[in-house]
C-alpha positions as CSV (number, residue, x, y, z in Angstrom):
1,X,-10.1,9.6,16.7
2,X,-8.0,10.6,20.0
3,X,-5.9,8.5,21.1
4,X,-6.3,6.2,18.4
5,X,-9.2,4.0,19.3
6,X,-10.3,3.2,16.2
7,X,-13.2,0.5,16.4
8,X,-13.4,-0.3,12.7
9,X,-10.6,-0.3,10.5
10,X,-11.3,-0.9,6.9
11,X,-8.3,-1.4,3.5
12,X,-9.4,-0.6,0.3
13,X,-6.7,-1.4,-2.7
14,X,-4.8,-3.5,-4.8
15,X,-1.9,-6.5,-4.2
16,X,0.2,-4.0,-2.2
17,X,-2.6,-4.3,0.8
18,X,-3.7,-7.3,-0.1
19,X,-0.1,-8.2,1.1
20,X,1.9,-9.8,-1.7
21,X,4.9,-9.9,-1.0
22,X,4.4,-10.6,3.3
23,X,4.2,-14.2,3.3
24,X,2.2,-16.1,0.6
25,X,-1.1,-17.8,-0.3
26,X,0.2,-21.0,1.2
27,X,1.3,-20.1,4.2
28,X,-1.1,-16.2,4.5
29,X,-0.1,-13.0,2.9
30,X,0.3,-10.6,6.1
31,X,1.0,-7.1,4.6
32,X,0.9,-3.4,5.8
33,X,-2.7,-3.1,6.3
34,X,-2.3,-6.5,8.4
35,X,0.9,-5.1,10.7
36,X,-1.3,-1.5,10.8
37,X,-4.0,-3.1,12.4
38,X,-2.2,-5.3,14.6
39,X,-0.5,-1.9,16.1
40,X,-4.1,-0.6,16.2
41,X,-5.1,-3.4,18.3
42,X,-2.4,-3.4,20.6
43,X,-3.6,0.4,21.6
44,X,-7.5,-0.5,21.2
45,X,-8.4,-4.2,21.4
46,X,-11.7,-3.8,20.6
47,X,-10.8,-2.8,17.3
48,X,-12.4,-5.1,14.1
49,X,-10.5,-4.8,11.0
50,X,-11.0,-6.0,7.1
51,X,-9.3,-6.1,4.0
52,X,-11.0,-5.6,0.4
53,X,-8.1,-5.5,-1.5
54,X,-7.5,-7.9,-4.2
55,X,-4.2,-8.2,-6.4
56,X,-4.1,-6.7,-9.9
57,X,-7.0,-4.4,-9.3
58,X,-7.1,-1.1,-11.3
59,X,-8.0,2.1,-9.4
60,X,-11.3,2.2,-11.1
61,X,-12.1,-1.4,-10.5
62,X,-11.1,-0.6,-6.4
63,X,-13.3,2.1,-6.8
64,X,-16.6,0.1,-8.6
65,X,-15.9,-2.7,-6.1
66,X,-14.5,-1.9,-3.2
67,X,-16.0,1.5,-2.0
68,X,-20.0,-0.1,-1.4
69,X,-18.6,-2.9,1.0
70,X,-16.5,-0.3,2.5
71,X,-19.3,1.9,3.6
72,X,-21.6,-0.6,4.2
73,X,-19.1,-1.7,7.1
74,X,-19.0,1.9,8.8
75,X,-15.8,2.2,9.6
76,X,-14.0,5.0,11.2
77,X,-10.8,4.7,10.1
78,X,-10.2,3.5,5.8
79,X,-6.9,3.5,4.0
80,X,-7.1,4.2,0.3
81,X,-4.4,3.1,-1.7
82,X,-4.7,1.9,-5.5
83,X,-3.1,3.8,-9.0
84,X,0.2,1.1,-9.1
85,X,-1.3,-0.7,-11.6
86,X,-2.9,2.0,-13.5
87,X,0.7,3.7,-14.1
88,X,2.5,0.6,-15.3
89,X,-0.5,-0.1,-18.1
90,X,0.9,0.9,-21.4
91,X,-2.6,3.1,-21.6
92,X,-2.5,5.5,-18.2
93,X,-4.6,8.3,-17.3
94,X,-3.5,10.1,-14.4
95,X,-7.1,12.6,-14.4
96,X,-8.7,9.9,-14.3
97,X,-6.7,7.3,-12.1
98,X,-7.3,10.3,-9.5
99,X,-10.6,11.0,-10.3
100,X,-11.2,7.0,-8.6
101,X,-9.4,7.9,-5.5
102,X,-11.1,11.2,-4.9
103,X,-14.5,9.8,-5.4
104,X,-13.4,7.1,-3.1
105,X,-11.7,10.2,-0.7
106,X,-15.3,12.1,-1.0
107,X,-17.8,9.1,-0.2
108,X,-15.6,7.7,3.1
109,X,-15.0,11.3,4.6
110,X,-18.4,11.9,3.9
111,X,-19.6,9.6,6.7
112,X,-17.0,10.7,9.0
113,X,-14.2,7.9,8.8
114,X,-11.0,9.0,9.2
115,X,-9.1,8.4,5.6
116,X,-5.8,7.6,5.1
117,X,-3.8,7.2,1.9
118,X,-0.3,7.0,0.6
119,X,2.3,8.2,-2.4
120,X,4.7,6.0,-4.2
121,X,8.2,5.9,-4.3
122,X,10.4,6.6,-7.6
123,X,10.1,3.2,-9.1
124,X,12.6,4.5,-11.7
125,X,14.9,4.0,-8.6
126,X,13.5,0.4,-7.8
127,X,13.5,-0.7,-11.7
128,X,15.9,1.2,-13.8
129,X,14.0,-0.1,-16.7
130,X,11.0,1.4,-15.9
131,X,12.7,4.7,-16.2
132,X,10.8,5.9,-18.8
133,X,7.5,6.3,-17.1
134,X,8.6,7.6,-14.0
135,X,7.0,11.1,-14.7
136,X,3.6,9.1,-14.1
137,X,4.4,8.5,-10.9
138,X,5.5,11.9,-9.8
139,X,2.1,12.9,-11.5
140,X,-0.2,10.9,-9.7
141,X,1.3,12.2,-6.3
142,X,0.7,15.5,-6.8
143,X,-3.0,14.4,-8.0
144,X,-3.1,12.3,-4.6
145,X,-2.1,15.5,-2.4
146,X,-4.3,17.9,-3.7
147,X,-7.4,15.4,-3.6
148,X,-6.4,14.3,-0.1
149,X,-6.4,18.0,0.8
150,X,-9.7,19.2,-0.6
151,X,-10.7,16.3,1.6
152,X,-9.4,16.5,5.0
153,X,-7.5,12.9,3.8
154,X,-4.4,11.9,5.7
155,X,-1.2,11.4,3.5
156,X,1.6,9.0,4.2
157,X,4.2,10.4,2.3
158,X,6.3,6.9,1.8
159,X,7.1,8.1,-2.3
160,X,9.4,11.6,0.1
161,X,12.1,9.9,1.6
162,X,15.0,8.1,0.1
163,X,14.7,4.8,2.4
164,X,11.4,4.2,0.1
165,X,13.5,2.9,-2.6
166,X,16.2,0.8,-0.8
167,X,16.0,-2.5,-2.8
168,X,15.9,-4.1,0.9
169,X,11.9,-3.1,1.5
170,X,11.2,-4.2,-2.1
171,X,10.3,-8.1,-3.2
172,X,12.6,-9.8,-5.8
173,X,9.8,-8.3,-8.4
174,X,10.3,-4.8,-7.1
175,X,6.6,-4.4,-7.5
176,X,5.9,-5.3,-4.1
177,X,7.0,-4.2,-0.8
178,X,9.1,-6.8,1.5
179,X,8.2,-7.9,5.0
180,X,10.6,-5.4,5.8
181,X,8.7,-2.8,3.4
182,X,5.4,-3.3,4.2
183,X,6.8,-2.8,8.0
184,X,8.1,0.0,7.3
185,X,4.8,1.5,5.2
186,X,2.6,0.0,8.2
187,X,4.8,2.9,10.6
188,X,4.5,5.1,8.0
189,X,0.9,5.1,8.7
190,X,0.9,4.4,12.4
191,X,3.1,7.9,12.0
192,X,0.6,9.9,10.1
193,X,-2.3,9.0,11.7
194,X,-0.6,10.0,15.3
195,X,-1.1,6.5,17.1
196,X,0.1,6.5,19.9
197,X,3.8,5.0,20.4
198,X,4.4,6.1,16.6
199,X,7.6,7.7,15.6
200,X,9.2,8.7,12.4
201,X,12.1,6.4,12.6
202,X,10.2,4.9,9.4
203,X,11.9,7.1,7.1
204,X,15.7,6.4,8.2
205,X,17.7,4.6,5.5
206,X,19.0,1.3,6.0
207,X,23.2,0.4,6.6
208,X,24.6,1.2,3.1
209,X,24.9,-1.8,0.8
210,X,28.0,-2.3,-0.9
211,X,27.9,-1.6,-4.8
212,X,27.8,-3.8,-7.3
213,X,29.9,-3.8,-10.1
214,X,28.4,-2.2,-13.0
215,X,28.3,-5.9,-14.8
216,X,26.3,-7.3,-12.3
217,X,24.3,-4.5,-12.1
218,X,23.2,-5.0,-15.9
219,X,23.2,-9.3,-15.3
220,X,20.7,-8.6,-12.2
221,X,18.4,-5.8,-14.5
222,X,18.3,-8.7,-17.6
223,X,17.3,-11.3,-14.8
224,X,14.8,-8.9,-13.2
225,X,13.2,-8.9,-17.4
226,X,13.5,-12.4,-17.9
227,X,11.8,-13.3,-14.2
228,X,9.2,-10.9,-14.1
229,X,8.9,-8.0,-16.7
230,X,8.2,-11.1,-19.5
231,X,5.6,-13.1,-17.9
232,X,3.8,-9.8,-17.2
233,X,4.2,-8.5,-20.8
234,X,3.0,-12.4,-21.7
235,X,-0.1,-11.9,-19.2
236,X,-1.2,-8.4,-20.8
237,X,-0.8,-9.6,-24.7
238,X,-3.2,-12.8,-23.9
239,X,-5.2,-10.5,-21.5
240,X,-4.9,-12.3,-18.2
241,X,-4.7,-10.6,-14.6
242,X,-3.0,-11.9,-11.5
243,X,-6.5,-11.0,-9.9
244,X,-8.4,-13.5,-11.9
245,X,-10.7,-15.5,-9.8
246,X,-9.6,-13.5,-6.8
247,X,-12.0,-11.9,-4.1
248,X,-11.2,-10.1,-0.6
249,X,-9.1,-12.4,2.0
250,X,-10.9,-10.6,4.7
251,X,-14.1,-9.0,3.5
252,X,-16.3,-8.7,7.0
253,X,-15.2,-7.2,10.6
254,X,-13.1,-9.3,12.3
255,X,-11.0,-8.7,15.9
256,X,-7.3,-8.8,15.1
257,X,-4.9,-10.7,16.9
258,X,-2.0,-10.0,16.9
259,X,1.5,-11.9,15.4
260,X,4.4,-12.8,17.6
261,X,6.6,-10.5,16.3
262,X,4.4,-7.1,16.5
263,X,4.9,-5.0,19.0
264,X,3.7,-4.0,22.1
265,X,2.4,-0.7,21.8
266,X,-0.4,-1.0,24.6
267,X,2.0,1.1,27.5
268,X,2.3,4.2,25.5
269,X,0.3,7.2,25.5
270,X,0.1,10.1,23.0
């Protein structure tokens, strides 16, 4: 839309825009969707934004239950982004991961919303020990690209530029994005989408960090697997989900308003 008065703003997906990882469920998740539709606001204040995502959802589960209530709410702008939890799953189809998003692609553009989606970063890079599936993640981009463009869908490409796997925009459990991170992927956005007062500063690295010794290195991977990568192992064998019992923090159209720390992007102009 020009200029970017959007009026209704709608996030499908998964934990990453649900917004673990910005905040918690004590004190509110924020998250990147959240910070993109506070910089939406500050251009258009009329705009009404929710959030569908849930944690631990599947791309085919966003699709079955998040793609009605999307349309049902008519918005003109959606952001699409789910396949995380697809490519860690010892089982992962990549035709059919992208399948989900395409459908999902096809039946927003269809009504004329605006669609936005993203590509993921190496997590080889994030979690050395996921190394070995890597190569699903370079797959699924390519699938996201070339579904976005039979489309018209806009791509963030946060999985391009090295700053995307700094361990500084990741969470301890380098599954999801920092405050920091989900900053950084809520400009990456802002940046695709041309909003007005947008740049692409998103993508510059961050001061280099000094490096660790290759002991700590391996101490800080075997606490990374003790931590994290064994509960979730634990979760899968007994068949558990971090998204059981979960539904949408914010599944109707509400006005956004603003937090104290985003900015002011009301005095700029494309």
């Amino acid at each position: 839309m020009p200029g970017g008065e959007y009026l209704r703003y709608v996030a499908l997906g998964d934990s990453q825009t649900e917004g673990i990882g910005d905040g918690d469920d004590i004190t509110g998740l924020r998250g990147w969707a959240d910070r993109l539709a506070e910089h939406l606001a500050a251009v258009n204040p009329r705009l009404q934004y929710a959030n569908l995502a849930v944690r631990g959802r599947l791309a085919g589960q966003v699709h079955a239950e998040q793609l009605g209530p999307a349309l049902a709410l008519r918005p003109d702008l959606a952001t699409v982004v789910a396949g995380v939890n697809d490519i860690i799953r010892p089982r992962f189809d990549a035709v059919e991961v992208a399948g989900h998003l395409e459908a999902m692609f096809a039946g927003l553009t269809a009504t004329g919303a605006r669609v936005v989606t993203l590509t993921f970063p190496d997590i080889g890079k994030i979690a050395p020990l996921t190394r070995p599936i890597r190569s699903r993640v370079f797959d699924l981009n390519a699938r996201i690209r070339a579904a976005a463009a039979r489309h018209g869908v806009t791509v963030a490409e946060t999985g391009r530029y090295a700053v995307g796997t700094d361990p500084r925009l990741w969470s301890a459990d380098r599954l999801h994005a920092s405050p920091l991170g989900h900053e950084r992927i809520a400009e990456a956005v802002a940046h695709a989408i041309a909003l007005p007062g947008s740049d692409d500063t998103w993508k510059l690295p961050l001061p280099p960090l000094a490096i660790p010794a290759r002991w700590q290195r391996l101490g800080t991977e075997l606490h990374w697997a003790a931590t994290f990568l064994r509960p979730w192992l634990v979760r899968r064998l007994r068949g558990q989900s971090s998204s059981d019992g979960r539904t949408a923090k914010r599944p109707q159209l509400l006005a956004v308003h603003p937090a104290p720390d985003a900015p002011d992007r009301s005095h700029f102009t494309c």
